[in-house]
C-alpha positions in Angstrom: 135.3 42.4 125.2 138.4 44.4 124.4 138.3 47.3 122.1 140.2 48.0 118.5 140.2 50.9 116.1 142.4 51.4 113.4 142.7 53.6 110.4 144.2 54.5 107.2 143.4 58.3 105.7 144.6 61.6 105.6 143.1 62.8 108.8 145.5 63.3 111.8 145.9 59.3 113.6 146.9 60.1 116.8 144.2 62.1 117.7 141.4 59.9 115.5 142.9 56.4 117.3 142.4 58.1 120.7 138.5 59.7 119.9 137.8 56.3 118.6 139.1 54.5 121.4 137.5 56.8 124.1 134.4 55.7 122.2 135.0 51.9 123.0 136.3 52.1 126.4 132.7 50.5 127.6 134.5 47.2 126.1 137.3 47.0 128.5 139.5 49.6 130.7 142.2 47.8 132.0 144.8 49.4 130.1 145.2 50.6 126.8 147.7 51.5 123.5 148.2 52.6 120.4 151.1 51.7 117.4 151.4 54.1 114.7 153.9 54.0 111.7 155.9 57.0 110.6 158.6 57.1 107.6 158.9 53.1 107.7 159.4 53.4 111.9 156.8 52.0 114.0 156.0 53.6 117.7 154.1 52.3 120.5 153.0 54.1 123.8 151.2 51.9 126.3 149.5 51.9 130.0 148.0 50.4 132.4 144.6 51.3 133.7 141.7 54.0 131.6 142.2 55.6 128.6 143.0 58.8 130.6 146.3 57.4 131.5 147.5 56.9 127.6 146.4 60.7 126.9 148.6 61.5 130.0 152.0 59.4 128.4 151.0 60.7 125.0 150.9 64.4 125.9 154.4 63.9 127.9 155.9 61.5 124.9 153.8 62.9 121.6 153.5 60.1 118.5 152.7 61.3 114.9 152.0 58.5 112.4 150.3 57.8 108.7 148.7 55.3 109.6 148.1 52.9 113.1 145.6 50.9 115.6 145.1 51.1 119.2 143.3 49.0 121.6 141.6 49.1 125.1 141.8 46.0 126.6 139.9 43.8 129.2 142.1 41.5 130.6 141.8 37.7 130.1 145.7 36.3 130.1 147.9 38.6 131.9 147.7 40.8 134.7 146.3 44.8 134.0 149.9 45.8 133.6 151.7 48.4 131.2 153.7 45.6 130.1 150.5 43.1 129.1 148.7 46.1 127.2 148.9 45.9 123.2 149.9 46.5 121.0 152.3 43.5 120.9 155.3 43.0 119.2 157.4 40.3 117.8 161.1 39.9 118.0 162.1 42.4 116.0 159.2 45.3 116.6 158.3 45.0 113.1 154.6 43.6 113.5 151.8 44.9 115.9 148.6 43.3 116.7 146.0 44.1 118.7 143.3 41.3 119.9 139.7 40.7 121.1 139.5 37.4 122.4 141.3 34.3 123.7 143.7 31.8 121.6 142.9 28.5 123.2 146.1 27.0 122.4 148.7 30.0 122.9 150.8 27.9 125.6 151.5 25.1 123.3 151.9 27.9 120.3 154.5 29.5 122.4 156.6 26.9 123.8 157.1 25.9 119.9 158.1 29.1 119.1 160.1 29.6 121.9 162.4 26.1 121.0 162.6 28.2 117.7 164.4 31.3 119.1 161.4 33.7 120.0 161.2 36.1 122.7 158.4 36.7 124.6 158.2 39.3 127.4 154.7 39.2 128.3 151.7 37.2 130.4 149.4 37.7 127.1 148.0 35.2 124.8 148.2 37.7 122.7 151.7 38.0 121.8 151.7 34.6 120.4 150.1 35.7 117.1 153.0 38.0 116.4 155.5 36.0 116.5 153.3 33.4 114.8 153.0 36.1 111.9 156.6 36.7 111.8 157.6 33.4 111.7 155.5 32.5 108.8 156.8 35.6 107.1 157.2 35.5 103.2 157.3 37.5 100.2 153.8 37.3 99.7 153.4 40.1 102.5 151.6 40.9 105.9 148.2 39.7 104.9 150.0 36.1 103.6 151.7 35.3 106.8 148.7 36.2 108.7 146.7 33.7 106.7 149.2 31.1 107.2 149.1 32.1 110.7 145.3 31.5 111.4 145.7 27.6 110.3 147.6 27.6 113.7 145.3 29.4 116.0 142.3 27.9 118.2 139.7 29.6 119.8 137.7 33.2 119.4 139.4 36.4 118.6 139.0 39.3 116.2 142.7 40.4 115.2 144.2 43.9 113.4 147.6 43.8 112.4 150.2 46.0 110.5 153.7 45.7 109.9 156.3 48.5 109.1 157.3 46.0 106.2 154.4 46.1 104.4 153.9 49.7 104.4 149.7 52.0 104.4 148.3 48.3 105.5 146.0 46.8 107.9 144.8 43.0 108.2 141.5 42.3 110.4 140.7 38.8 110.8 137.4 37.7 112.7 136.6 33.8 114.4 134.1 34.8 116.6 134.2 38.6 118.1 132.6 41.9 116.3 135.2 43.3 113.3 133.6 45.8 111.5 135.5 47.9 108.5 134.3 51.6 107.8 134.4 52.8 104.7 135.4 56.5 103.9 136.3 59.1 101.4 139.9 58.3 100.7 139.9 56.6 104.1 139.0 53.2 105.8 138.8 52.1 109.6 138.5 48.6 111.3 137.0 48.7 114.5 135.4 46.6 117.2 132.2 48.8 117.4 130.1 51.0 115.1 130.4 54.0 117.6 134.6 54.1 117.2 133.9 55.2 113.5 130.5 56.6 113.6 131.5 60.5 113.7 133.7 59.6 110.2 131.6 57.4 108.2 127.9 55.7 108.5 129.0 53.1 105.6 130.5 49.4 107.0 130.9 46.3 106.2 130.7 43.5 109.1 133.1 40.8 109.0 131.9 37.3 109.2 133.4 34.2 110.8 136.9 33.1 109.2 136.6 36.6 107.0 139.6 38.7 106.7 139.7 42.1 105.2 143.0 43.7 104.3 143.1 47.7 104.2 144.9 50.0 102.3 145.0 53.4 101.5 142.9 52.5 97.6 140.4 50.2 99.3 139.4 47.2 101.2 139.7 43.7 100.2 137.6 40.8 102.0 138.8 37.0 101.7 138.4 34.3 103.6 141.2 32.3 105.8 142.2 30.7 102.6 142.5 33.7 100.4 139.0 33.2 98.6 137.4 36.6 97.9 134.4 37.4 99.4 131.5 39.8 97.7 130.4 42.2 100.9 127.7 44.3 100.6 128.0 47.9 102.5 125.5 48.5 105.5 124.2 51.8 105.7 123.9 53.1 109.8 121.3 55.1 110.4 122.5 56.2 113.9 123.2 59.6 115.3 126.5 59.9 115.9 125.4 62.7 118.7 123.2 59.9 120.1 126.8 58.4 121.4 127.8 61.5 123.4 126.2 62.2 126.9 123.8 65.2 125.8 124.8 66.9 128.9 123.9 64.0 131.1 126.6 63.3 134.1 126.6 59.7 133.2 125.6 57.9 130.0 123.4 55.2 132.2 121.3 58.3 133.3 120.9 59.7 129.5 120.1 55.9 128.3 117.4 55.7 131.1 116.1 58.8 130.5 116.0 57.7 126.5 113.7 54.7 127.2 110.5 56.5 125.9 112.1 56.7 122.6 113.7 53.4 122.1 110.0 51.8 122.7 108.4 54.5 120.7 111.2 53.4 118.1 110.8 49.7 118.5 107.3 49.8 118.0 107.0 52.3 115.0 105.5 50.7 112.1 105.5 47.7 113.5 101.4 47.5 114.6 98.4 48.5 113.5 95.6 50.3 116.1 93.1 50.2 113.4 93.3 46.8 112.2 94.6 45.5 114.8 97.3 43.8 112.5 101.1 43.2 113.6 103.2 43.7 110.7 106.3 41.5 110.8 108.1 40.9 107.7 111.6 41.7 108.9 111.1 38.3 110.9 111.4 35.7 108.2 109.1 33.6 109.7 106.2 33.4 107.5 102.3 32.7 109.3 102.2 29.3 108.5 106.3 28.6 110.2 104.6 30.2 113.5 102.0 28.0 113.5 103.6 24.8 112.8 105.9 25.6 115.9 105.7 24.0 119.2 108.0 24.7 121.3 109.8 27.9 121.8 113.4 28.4 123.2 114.5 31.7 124.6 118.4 32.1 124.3 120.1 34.8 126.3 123.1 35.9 128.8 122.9 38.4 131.4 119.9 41.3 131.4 119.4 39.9 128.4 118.2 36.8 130.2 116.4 38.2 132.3 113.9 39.9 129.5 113.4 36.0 128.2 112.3 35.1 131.5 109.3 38.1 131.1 109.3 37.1 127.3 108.3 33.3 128.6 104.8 35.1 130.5 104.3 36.7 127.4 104.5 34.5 124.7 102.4 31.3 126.6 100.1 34.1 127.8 99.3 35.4 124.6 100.3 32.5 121.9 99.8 29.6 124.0 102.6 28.0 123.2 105.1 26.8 125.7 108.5 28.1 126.4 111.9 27.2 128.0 114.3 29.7 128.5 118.2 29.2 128.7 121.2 30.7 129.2 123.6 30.9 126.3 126.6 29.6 128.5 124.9 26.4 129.7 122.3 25.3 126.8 125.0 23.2 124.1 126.6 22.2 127.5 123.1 19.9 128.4 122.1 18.1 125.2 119.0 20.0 124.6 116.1 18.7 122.5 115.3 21.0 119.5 114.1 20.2 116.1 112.3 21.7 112.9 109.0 22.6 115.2 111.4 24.2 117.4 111.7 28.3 117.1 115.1 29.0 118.9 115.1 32.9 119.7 118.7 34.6 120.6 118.3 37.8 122.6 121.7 39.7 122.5 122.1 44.2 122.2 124.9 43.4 120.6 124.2 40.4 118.1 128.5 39.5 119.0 127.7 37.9 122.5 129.4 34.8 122.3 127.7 32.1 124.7 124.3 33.0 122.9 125.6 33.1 119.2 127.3 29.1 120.2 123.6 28.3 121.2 122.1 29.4 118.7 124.2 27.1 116.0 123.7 24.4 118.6 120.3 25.1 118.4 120.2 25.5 114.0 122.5 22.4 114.2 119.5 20.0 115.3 116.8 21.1 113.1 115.4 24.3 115.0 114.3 27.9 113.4 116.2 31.0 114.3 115.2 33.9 115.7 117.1 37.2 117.0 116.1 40.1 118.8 119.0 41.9 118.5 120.3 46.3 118.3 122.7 46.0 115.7 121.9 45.8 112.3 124.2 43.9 110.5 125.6 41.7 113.8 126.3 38.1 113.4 123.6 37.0 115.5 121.1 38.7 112.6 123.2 37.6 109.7 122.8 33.7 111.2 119.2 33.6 111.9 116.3 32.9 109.7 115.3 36.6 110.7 115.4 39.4 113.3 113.6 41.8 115.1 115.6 44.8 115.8 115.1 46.8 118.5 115.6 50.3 117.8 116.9 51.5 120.8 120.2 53.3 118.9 123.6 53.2 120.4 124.3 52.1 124.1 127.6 52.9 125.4 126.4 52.2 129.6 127.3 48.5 130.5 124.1 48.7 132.2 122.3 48.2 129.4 118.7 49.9 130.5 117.2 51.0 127.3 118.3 47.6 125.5 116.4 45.5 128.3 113.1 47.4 127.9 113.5 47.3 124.0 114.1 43.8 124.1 110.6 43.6 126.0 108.9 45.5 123.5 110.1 43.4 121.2 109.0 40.2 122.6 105.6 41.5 123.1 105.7 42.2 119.5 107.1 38.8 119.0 103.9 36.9 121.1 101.1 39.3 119.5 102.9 38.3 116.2 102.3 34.6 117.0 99.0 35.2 118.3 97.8 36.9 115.2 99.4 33.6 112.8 97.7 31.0 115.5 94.7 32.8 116.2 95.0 32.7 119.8 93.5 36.0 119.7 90.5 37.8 118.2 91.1 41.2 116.7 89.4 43.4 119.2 91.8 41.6 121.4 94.9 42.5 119.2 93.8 45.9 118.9 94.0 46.4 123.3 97.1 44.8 123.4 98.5 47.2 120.5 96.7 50.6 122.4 98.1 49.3 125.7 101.7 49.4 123.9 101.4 52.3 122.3 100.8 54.0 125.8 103.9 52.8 127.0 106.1 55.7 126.7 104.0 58.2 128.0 104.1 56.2 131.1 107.4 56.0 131.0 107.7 59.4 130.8 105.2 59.7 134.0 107.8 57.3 135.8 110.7 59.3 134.8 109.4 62.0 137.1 110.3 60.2 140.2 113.6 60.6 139.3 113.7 63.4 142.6 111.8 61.1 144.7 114.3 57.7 144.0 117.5 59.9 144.7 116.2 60.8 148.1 115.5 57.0 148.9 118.9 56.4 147.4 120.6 58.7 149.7 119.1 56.7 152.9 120.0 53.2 151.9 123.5 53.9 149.7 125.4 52.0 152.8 123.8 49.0 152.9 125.5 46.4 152.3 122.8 43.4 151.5 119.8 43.5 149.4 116.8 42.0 148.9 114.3 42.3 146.1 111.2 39.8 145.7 108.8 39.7 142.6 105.6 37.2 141.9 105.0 36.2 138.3 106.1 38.0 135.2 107.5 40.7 138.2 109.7 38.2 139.1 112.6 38.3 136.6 112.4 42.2 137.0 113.5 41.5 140.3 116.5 39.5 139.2 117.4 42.4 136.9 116.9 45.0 139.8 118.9 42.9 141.6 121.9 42.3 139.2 121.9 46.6 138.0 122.7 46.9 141.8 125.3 44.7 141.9 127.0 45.7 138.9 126.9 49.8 139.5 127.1 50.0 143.0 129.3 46.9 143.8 126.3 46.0 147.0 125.2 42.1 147.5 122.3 41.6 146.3 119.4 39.0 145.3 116.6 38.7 143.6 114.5 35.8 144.4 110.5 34.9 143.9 108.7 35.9 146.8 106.3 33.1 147.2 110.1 31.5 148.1 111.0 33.9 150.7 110.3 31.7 153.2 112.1 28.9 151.9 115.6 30.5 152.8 115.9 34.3 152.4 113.9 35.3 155.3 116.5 34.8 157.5 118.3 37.0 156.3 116.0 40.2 156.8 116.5 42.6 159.9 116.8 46.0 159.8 119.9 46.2 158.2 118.6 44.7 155.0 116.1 46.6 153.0 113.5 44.7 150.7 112.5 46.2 147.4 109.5 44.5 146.9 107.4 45.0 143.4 103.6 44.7 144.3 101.3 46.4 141.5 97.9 45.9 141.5 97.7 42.4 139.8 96.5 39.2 140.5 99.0 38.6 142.8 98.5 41.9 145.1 97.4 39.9 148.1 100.0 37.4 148.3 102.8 40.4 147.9 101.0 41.9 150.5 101.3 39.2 152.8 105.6 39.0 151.9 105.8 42.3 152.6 104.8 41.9 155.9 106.7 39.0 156.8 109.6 41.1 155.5 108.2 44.3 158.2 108.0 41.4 160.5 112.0 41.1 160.7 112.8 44.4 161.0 113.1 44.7 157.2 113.3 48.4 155.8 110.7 47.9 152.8 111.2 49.8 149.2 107.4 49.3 147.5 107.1 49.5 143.6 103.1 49.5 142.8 100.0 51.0 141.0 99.6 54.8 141.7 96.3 55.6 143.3 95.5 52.9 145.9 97.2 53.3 149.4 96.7 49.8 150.7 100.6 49.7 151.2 100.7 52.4 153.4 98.4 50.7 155.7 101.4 48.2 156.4 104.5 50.3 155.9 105.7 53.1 158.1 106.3 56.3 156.4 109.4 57.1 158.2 111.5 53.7 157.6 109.7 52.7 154.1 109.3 54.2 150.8 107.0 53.3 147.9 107.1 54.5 144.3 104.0 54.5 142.4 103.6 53.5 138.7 100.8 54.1 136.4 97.9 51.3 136.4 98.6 49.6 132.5 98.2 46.0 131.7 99.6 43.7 134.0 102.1 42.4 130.8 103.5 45.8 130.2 103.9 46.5 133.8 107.2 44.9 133.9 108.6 47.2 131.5 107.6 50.3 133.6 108.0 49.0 136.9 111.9 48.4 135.8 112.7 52.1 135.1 112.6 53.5 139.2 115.0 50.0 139.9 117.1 51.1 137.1 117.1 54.9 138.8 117.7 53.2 142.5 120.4 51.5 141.3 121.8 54.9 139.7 121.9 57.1 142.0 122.8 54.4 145.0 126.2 54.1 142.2 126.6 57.9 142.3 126.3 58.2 146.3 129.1 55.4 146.7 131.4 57.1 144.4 131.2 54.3 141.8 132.0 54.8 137.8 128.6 54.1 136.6 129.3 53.8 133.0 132.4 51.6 133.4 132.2 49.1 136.7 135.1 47.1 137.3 135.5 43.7 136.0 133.1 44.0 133.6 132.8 45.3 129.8 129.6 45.4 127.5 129.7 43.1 125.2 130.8 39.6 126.4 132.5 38.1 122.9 134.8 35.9 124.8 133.3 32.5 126.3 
């Protein structure tokens, strides 16, 4: 969750810490800090609260350094104080760490080292690893004591530590969160993110599980716990460092919306056939005859991410035929689940470093199943531990609301269930070939949809007071009204549910009256009618009704009333990719309902991007 950066070069390190760090801040905002070394002295300036608030105590108490780390922090043990931001030190303010994570045994850890004479003055877990590293100090250096250190430490964390006694170094050690080590000209970083570094260097080397890397000014040096070298193999990003900034949008949600045509332009790009009808899927690892012998499919996800399984669920038994259970990451190894070698387990995560999912997925590899990810980061571990990947190409995603990940991810299961259709022949070619033109309309209509941006703002600015929402979906609509649901509740801080509608009746209903507006998706599908007939139970109550359906028909209108009501019209498309587009003016509501109430879109409380902490 937290964020790290740290650097060794020639550049300026104040000023490169807090660039990179501004770039991470999507991974926690609590607080944040920065250590830096100077002349054999090390410094630290802390606070409490956004990044803004460090800038403020630097600019009143300047640091200058050769080399240093910094860290913005999502709390997990220890209050959002000054005092419980890292850095953290040991007794003697000799060794620094900063920490992604939680150690699982830091209470037993420090009431050992406390019997031994150490000092702690914090609420952190944290500070248990510096005295840890102190204590177990030899002559064999900062990166020895740390590797003594880790034999003692239980849990997930991603570590960077330097001392002021082992001068122009820096140890990162991974056991479950992102660590990922740039390589420069004369010049290395560690960082928690690719977008810390990416304005400095587009070469990096991903740290894997019980990997440590120890930086110095000549180079970088990978081992494992045990001091084993370990061969690592650059990645090349391909990203636009620009693509990170906001492009002159007010918020980085509304630029990542408004980016959606590309990422599914992007995700699909070379990836189909019109004229063949052929889906070409190399990258996947999962040869014809794997997909055919496979059974049973198992989605694995947290979050939005989730949420794109359940659509991914309609899709692939719609198109493949084959059945599929979905699961969330935090529950599945909790239940015993069946899984074997017919099994294809599939891990949806933007990231590739979400924790929950990545321990489901071993659990899943553990009894027998194949691997999957569809995954945004190339290189992640979540790629790295599956038999293959497909990537979404929807390019960096600094928003915690994750829009253009969700619909890329849904391009990418479509992919995923025309791929398996094609290997099981559950479809003829002419078939393939509509599904493929249907996709490859996709971001025009998104495009036509992003033109009610005007339209969406003016609803937002008659319901941004409500306090209670309600937003009912049939079918493959369904999850996109859970997702609708949850984007409201994480921008805009408003109660609200998603639910199936054909269940409205079974509990939620009594909750509509005019105080409770009902955003209900109804496109022209098979289902129509019976939306039809839950959107007038809802008018029924009193309930102020936001529509989502097919552009041309006004059958709606016949049941709403043009002064309370609103509808939003979408293109018609097939009913599989509707999902995809109908999400976009939800996406936009909850936007602008987050801008009216004064809410920081791209950073809501309580919440960080990337979840690498169970």
């Amino acid at each position: 969750m937290c964020g790290i950066i740290g650097y060794i070069g020639q550049r300026q390190v104040v000023p490169l810490i807090i660039d990179g760090l501004r770039k991470l801040e999507y991974r926690g905002y609590d607080s944040a800090g920065i250590a830096v070394v100077s002349n054999g002295e090390l410094s630290i300036r802390r606070s409490a609260g956004k990044l803004g608030n460090l800038e403020t105590v630097l600019a009143k108490d300047p640091l200058a350094g050769e080399y240093g780390l910094g860290h913005t922090r999502w709390a997990t043990h220890g209050r959002p104080t000054e005092e419980n931001a890292h850095p953290h030190r040991d007794c003697h303010g000799r060794i620094v760490v900063v920490h992604n994570g939680i150690i699982e045994n830091y209470l037993e850890l420090k009431r050992e080292l406390q019997s031994q004479g150490h000092t702690f003055v914090t609420e952190t877990d944290t500070e248990v690893v510096a005295h840890l590293v102190e204590r177990e100090w030899k002559d064999d250096g900062l990166d020895g004591a740390v590797r003594r250190a880790m034999t003692r430490l239980r849990g997930l964390f991603a570590l960077v530590l330097l001392s002021a006694d082992d001068p122009h170094k820096l140890v990162a050690v991974r056991n479950g969160p992102p660590v990922v080590v740039g390589l420069g000209d004369d010049e290395f970083f560690v960082a928690s993110d690719i977008p810390a570094i990416l304005a400095y260097t587009r070469n990096v080397v991903f740290l894997g599980d019980q990997e440590m890397a120890v930086v110095t000014k000549t180079g970088a040096l990978f081992t494992d716990f045990a001091g084993a070298p370990i061969a690592k193999t650059p990645t090349r990003v391909t990203w636009d460092p620009i693509a990170a900034e906001k492009a002159g949008y007010k918020h980085f949600m509304l630029k990542e919306i408004f980016e959606q045509p590309a990422a599914v332009r992007d995700t699909v790009l070379g990836r189909v056939s019109l004229e063949t009808g052929t889906i070409f899927a190399d990258e996947n690892g999962l040869p014809d005859d794997a997909l055919r012998a496979v059974d049973r499919i198992t989605l694995i996800a947290c979050g939005t991410s989730w949420h794109s399984a359940l659509v991914g669920k309609f899709l692939i038994e719609e198109l493949a035929r084959v059945p599929v259970e979905v699961d969330y990451g935090s529950e599945y190894r909790y239940r015993r689940p069946l899984s074997g070698p017919t099994t294809l387990a599939v891990a949806i995560t933007q990231s590739g470093e979400t924790a929950d999912t990545l321990a489901a997925l071993r659990e899943a590899k553990q009894q027998g199943a194949r691997s999957l990810a569809i995954c945004n980061v190339v290189g992640s571990m979540a790629t790295r531990e599956s038999d293959g990947t497909i990537y979404t190409h929807a390019g960096p995603e600094i928003g915690v609301a994750s829009p253009k990940a969700f619909t890329s991810q849904l391009v990418a299961l479509y992919l995923l269930a025309l791929n398996m259709a094609q290997a099981r022949g559950t479809l003829t070619m002419e078939q393939r070939k509509q599904h493929i033109a249907d996709l490859l309309q996709l971001p025009q209509h998104i495009e036509q949809v992003l033109k009610c941006a005007p339209q969406i703002e003016d609803i937002a600015s008659r319901f941004y007071n409500r306090t209670d929402f309600l937003y009912l979906g049939r079918g493959i609509n369904y999850p996109i009204a859970l997702e609708g649901a949850l984007k409201l509740k994480e921008i805009s801080y408003i109660h609200a549910e998603g639910y199936p509608a054909g269940e409205m009746k079974h509990g939620p209903i009594a909750l509509i009256d005019e105080r409770m507006p009902v955003v209900a998706i109804a496109p022209h599908d098979h289902v129509f009618e019976k939306m039809q007939g839950n959107i007038q139970e809802a008018k029924a109550r009193g309930g102020a009704v936001i529509a989502i359906t097919t552009a041309g028909d006004d059958t709606l209108w016949r049941l709403l009333d043009r002064t309370s009501d609103s509808i939003v019209a979408v293109p018609a498309m097939s009913p599989l990719l509707a999902p995809i587009v109908i999400t976009i003016p939800l996406q936009l509501l909850s936007y602008h309902i987050a801008v009216r109430r004064g809410c920081d879109v791209d950073q809501p409380r309580n919440l960080a991007k990337s979840v690498t902490v169970e």
